[in-house]
DSSP file (Angstrom, degrees, kcal/mol; ACC not computed):
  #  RESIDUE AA STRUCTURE BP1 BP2  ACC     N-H-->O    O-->H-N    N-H-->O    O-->H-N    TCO  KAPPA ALPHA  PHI   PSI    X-CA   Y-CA   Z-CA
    1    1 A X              0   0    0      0, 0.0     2,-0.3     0, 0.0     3,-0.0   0.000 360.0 360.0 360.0 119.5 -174.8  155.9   73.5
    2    2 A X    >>  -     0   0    0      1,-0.1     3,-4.2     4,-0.0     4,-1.5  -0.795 360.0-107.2-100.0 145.1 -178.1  157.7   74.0
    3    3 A X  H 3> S+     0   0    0     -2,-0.3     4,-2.3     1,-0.3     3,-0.2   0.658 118.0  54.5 -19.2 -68.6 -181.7  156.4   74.4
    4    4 A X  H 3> S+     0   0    0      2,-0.3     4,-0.8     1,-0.3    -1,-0.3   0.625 114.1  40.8 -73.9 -26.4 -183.0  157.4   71.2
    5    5 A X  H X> S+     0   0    0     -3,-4.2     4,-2.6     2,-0.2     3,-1.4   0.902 119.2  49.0 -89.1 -37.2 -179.7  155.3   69.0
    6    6 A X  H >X S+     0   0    0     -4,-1.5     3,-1.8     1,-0.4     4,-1.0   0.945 113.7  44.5 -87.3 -68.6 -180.1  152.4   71.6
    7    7 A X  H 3< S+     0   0    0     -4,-2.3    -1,-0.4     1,-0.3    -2,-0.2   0.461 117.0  46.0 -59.2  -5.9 -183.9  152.4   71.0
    8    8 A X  H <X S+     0   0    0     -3,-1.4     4,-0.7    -4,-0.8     3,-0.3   0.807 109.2  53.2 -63.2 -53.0 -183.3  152.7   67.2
    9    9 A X  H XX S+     0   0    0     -4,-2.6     4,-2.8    -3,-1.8     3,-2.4   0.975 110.7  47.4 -67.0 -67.2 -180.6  150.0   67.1
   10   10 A X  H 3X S+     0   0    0     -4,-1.0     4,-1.0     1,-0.3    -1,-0.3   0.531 106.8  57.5 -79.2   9.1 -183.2  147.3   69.0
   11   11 A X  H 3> S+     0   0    0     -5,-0.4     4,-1.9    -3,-0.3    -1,-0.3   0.760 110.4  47.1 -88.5 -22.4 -186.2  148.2   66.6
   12   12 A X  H << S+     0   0    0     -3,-2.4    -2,-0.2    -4,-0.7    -3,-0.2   0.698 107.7  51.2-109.6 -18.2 -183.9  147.2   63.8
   13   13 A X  H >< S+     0   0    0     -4,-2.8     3,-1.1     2,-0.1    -1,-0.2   0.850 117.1  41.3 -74.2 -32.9 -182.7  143.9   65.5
   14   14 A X  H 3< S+     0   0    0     -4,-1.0    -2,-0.2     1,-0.2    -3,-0.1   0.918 114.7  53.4 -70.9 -22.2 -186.6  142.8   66.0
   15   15 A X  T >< S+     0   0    0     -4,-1.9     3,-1.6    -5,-0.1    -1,-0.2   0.531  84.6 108.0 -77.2  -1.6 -187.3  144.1   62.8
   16   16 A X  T <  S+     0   0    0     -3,-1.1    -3,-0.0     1,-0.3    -4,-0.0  -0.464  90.1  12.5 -74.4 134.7 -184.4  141.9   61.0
   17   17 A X  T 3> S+     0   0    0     -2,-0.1     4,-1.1     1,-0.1     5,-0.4   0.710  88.2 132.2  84.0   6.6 -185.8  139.0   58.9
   18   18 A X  T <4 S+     0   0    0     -3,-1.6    -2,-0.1     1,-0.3    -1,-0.1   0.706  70.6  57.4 -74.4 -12.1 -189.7  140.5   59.1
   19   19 A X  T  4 S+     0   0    0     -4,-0.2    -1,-0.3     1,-0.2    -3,-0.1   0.799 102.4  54.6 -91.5  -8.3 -190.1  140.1   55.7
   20   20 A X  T  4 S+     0   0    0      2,-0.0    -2,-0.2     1,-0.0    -1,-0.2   0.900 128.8  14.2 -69.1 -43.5 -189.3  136.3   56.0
   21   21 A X  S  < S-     0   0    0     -4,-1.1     2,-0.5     1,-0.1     3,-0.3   0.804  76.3-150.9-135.0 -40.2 -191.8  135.8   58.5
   22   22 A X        -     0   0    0     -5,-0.4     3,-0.1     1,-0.2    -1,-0.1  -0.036  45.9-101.7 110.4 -33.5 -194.5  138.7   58.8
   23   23 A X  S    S+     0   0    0     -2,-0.5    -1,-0.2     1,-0.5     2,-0.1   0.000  92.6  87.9 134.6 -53.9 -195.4  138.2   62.8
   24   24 A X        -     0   0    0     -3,-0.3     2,-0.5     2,-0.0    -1,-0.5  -0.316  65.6-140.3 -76.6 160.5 -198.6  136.4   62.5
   25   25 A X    >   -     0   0    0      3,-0.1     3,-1.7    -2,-0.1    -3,-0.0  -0.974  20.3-125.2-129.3 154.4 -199.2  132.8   62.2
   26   26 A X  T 3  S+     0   0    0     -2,-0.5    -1,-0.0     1,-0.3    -2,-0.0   0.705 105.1  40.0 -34.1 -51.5 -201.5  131.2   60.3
   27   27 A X  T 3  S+     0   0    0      2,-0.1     2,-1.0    -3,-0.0    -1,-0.3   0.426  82.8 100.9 -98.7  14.6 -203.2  129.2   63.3
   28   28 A X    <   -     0   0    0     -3,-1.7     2,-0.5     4,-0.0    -3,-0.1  -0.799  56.5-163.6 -94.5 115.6 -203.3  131.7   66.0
   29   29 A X     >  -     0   0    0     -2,-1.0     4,-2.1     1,-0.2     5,-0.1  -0.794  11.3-156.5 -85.5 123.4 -207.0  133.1   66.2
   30   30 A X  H >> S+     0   0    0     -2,-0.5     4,-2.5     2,-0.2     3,-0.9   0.976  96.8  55.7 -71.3 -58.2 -207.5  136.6   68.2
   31   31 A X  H 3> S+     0   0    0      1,-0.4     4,-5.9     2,-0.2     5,-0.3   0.895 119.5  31.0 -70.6 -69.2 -211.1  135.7   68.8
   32   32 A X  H 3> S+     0   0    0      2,-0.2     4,-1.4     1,-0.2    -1,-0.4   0.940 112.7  58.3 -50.5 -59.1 -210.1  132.5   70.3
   33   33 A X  H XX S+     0   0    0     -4,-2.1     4,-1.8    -3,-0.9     3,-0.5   0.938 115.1  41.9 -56.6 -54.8 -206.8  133.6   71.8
   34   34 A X  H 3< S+     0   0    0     -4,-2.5    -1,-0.2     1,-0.2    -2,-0.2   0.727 113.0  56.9 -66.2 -23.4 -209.1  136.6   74.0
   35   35 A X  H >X S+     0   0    0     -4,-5.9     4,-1.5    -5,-0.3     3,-0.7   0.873 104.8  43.4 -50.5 -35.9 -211.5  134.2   74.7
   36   36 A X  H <X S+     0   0    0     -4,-1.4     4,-3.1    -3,-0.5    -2,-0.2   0.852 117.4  50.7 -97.1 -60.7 -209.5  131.8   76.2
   37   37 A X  H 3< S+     0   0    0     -4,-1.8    -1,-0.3    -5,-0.3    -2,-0.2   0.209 107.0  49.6 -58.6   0.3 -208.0  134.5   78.0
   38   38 A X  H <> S+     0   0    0     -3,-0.7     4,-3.3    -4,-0.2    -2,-0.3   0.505 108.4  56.0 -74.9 -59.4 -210.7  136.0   79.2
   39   39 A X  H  X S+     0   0    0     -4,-1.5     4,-1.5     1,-0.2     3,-0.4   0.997 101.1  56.1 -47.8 -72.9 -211.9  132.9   80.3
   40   40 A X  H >X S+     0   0    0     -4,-3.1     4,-2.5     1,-0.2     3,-0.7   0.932 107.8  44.5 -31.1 -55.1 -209.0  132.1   82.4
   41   41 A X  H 3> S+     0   0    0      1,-0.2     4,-3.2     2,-0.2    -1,-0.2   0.964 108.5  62.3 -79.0 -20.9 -209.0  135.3   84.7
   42   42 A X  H 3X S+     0   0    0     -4,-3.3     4,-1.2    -3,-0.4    -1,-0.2   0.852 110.8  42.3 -61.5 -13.6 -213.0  134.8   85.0
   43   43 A X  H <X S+     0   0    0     -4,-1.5     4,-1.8    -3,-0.7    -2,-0.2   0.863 114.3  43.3 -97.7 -31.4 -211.9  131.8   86.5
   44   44 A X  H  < S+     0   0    0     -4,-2.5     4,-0.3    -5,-0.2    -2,-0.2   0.647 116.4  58.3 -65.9 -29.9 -208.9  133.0   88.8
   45   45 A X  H  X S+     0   0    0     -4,-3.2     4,-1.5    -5,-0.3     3,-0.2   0.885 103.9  42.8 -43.9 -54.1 -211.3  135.6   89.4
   46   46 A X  H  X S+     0   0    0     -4,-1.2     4,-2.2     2,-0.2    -2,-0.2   0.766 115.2  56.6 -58.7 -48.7 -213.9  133.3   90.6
   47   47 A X  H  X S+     0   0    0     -4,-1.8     4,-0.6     2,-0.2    -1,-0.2   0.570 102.9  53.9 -44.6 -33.3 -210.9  131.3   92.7
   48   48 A X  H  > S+     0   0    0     -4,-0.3     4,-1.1    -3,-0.2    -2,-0.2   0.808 103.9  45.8-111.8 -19.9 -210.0  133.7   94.3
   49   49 A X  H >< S+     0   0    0     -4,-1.5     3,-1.4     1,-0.2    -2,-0.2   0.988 111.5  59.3 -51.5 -51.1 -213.2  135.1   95.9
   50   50 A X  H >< S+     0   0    0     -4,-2.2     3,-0.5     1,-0.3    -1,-0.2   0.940 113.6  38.9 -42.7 -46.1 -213.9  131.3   96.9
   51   51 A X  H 3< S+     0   0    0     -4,-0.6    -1,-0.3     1,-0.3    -2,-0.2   0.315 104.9  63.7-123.2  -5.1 -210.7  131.5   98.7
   52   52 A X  T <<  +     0   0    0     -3,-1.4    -1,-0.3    -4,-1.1     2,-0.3  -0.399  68.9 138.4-136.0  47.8 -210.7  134.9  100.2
   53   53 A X    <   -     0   0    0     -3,-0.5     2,-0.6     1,-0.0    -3,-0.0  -0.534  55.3-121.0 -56.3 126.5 -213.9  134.7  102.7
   54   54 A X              0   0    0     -2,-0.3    -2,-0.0     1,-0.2    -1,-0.0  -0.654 360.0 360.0 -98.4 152.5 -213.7  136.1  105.9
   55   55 A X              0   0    0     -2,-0.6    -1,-0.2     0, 0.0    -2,-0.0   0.640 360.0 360.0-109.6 360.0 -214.4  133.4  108.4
C-alpha cells in the first residue's frame, strides 16, 4: 500500500456522508470563534509574563 492510495482511501472515508451534513454548523460564528480565541492566548499571554519575572 503506498502513501498516495492510503492518502486517497482516508479523503474518501472523511468525505463519506458530506452531503448529509456539509461541515459547517449553523451556530458556530468564525468572528466569534477567533475572537474568543484570540482572547484566550492574550490572556495566557498575559499569565505568563506575570508569572515569569526574574526575582
Amino acid at each position: 500500500m503506498s502513501l498516495t492510495s492510503t492518502a486517497h482511501d482516508l479523503v474518501l472515508l472523511a468525505s463519506e456522508g458530506a452531503e448529509q451534513h456539509g461541515g459547517n454548523h449553523d451556530s458556530l460564528n468564525p468572528y466569534l470563534t477567533g475572537g474568543g480565541a484570540f482572547v484566550v492566548l492574550l490572556l495566557m499571554l498575559w499569565v505568563t509574563t506575570r508569572l515569569n519575572r526574574d526575582r
